[in-house]
N, C-alpha and C positions, 0 to 999 in steps of 0.2 A: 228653676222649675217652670215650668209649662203646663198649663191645665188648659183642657179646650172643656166648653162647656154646651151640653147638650140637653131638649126636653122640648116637651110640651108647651103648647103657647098660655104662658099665666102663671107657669108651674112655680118661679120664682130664680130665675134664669139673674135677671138681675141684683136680685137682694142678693145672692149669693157673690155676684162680681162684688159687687158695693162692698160686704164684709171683707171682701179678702184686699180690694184696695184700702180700705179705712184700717183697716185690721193689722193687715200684712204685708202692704206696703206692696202687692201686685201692680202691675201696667196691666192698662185694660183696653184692648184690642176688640172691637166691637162690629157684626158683618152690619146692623142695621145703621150705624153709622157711614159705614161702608157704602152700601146701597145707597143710602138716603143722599148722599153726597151724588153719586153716577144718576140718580133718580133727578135731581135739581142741574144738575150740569147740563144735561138733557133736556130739558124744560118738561119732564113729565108728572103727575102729579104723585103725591106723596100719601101710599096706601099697601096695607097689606098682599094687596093681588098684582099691584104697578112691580112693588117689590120683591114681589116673588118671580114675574115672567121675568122682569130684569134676570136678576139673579140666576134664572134658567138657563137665559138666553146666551150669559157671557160666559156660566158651565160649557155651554152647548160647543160654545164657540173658543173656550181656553181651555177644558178640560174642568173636570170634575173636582175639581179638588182648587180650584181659580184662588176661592176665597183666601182657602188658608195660605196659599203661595205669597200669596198679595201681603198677606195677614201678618207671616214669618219676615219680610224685609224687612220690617222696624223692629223685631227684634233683637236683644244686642247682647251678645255671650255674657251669660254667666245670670242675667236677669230674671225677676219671676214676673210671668205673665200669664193673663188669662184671656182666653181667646172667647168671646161668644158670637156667635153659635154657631156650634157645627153640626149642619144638618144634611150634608152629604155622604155617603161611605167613603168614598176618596178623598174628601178633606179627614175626616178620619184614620183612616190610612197613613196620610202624611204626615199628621200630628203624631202619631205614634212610632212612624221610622224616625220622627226628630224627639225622640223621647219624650211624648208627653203625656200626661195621661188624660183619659177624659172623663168626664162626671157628666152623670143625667142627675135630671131632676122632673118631677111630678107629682101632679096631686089630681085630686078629682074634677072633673069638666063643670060643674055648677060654682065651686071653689076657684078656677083657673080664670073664668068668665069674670065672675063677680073684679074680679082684681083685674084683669085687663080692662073691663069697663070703667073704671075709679079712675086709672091713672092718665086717663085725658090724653092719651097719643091720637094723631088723627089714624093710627094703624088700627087702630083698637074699637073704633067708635058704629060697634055690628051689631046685630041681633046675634039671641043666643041662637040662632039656626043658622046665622051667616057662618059666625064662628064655629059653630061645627062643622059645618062647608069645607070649611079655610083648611083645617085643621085634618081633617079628613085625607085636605087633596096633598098636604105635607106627610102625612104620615108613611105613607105605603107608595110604593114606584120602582118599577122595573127599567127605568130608563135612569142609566147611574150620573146622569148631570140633572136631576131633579132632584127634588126634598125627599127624603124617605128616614124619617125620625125615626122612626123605628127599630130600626134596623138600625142606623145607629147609635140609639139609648141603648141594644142589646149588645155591642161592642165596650159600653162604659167599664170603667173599670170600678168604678163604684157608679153607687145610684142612690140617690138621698129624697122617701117622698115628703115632701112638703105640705103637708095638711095641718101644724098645728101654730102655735105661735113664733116671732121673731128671733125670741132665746132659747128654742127648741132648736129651729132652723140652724142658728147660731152654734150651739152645741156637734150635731151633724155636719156642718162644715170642719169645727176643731176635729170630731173623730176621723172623717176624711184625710186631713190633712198629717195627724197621727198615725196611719195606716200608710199614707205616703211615705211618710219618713222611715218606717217598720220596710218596707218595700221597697225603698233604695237603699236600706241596710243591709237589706238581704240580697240585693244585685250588686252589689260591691264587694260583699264578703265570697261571692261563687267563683 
């Protein structure tokens, strides 16, 4: 199985990979590992906005969908993996002609910040007005090799919001993942 993972910056993008490798024994295919590695080869510095023009820049220049192309070669038949994040419509796109499905995840903007601010990434370390900024200029885009989360959180096939504790979160990943299996029972038996 194949999950790509989509949402809001803080939403809890992570704790969701986390559970399903600790969990379920997921491979976890990660874009800011991705970037961050192109971002240092580079010698450019390491930040939310380095990260994101990067990322734009090599859409621009390999097509929309770059990441997950990239993302899909270490994958290896038969394997569960989880892809995060995909925040293009054509990385979306592609994840799904290779059977995968996608899950958004969010919570509220004072709730998303608080936790992006805690976990000490130099991505992270903004004002709550930068981070609206940021998040803003991810969200919404008519030029399809840019971010536009939106658009594809409303492609997910589920969407889980993340406001309350760990073993709620925890819970909502099992129903996801029981609704998966409900939904490849029923694309098998057609």
């Amino acid at each position: 199985m194949i999950i790509g993972i989509t949402g809001t910056i803080g939403a809890g993008k992570g704790a969701i990979v986390s559970y399903l490798v600790a969990r379920h024994g997921f491979v976890h295919i990660s874009a800011r590992d991705i970037w961050t590695k192109e971002l240092q080869d580079r010698g450019i510095p390491v930040n939310r906005d380095t990260m994101t023009d990067l990322a734009n820049r090599l859409r621009k220049e390999y097509g929309a969908d770059y990441f997950v192309r990239r993302a899909l070669l270490s994958v290896e038949k038969g394997q569960d993996v989880v892809i995060e994040s995909i925040r293009t419509v054509g990385e979306a796109l592609l994840l799904k002609q290779h059977g995968a499905l996608l899950l958004a995840v969010d919570a509220d903007a004072r709730v998303r910040y608080q936790r992006i601010h805690s976990r000490q990434s130099a991505l992270d370390q903004v004002s709550y007005e930068t981070f609206l900024e940021q998040e803003a200029r991810e969200m919404h885009n008519d030029d399809p090799t840019k971010q536009s989360i939106a658009q594809v959180m409303e492609m997910a096939d589920y969407t889980i919001c993340n406001t309350a504790t760990l073993p709620e979160l925890h819970a909502a990943i099992e129903d996801f993942l029981e609704k998966c299996k409900d939904k490849h029972a029923e694309s098998a038996t057609l």
